[in-house]
C-alpha positions as CSV (number, residue, x, y, z in Angstrom):
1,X,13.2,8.8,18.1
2,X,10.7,8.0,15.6
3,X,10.8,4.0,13.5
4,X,12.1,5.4,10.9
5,X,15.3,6.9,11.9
6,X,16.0,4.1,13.9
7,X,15.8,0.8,11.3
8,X,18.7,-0.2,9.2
9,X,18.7,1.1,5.5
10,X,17.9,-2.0,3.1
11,X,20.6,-3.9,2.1
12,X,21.9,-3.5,-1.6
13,X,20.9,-7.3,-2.7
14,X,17.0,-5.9,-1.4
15,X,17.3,-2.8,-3.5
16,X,18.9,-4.8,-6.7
17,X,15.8,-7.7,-6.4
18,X,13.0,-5.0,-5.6
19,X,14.1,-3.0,-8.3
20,X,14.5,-6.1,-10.6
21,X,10.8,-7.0,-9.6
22,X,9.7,-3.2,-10.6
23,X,10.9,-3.2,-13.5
24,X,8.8,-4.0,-16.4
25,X,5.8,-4.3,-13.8
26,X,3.1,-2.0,-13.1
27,X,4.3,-1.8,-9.3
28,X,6.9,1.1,-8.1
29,X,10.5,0.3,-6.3
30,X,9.3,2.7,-3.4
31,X,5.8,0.6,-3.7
32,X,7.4,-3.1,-3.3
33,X,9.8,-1.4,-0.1
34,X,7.0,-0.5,1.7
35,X,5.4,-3.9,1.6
36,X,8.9,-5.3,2.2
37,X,9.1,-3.2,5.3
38,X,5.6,-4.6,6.4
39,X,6.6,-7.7,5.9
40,X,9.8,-7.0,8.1
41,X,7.4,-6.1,11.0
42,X,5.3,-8.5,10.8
43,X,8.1,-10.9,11.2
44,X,9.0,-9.9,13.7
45,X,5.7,-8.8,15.6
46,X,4.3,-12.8,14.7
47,X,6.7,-15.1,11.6
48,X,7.6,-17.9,11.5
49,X,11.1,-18.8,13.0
50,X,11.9,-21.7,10.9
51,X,11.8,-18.7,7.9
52,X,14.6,-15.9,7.6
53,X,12.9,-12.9,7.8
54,X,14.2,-11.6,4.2
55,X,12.4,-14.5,2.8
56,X,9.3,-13.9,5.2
57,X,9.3,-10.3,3.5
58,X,10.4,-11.5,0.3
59,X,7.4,-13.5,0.7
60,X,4.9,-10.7,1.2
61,X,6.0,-8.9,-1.9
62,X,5.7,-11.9,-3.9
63,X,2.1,-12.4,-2.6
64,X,1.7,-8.4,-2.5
65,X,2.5,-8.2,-6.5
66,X,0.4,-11.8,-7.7
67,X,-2.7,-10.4,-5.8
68,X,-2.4,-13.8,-4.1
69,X,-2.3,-14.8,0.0
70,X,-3.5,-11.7,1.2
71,X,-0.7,-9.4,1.2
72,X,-2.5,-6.9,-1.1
73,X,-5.7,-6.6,1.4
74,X,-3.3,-6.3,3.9
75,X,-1.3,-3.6,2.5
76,X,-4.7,-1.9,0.8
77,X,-3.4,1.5,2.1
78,X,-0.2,1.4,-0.2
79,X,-1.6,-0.2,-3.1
80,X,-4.1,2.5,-3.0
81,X,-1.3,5.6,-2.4
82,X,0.1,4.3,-5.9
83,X,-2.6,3.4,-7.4
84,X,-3.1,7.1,-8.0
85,X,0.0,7.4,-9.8
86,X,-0.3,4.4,-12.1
């Protein structure tokens, strides 16, 4: 069974603030997911344990949409699959 047919869906306070922090911005929902997914993994591959891991994700979007901390080198392969539809 592949990743993605075993993790949970997000939760619908994710989708409400990723949606929130699409809108008006020159990032996608489906865009900010991905990196909140990432950030997910790499929670839980190597975070922090004195951070949730919705705020260690959080987190990664944040730096992901500033262009600030690294998130955006990071995650250069899904900034570049949107860019192309920007």
């Amino acid at each position: 069974m592949s990743q993605a047919k075993r993790r949970k869906p997000l939760s619908e306070s994710v989708k409400a603030s990723l949606k929130k922090k699409a809108k008006g911005t020159r990032f996608f929902y489906g865009e900010l997911a991905e990196v909140y997914r990432k950030g997910q993994g790499a929670y839980l591959s190597a975070g922090s344990r004195n951070v949730p891991m919705g705020a260690w994700a959080m987190g990664r979007v944040n730096s992901y949409m500033t262009g600030k901390g690294g998130a955006r080198t990071a995650d250069a392969k899904i900034y570049s699959k949107y860019q192309k539809k920007r």
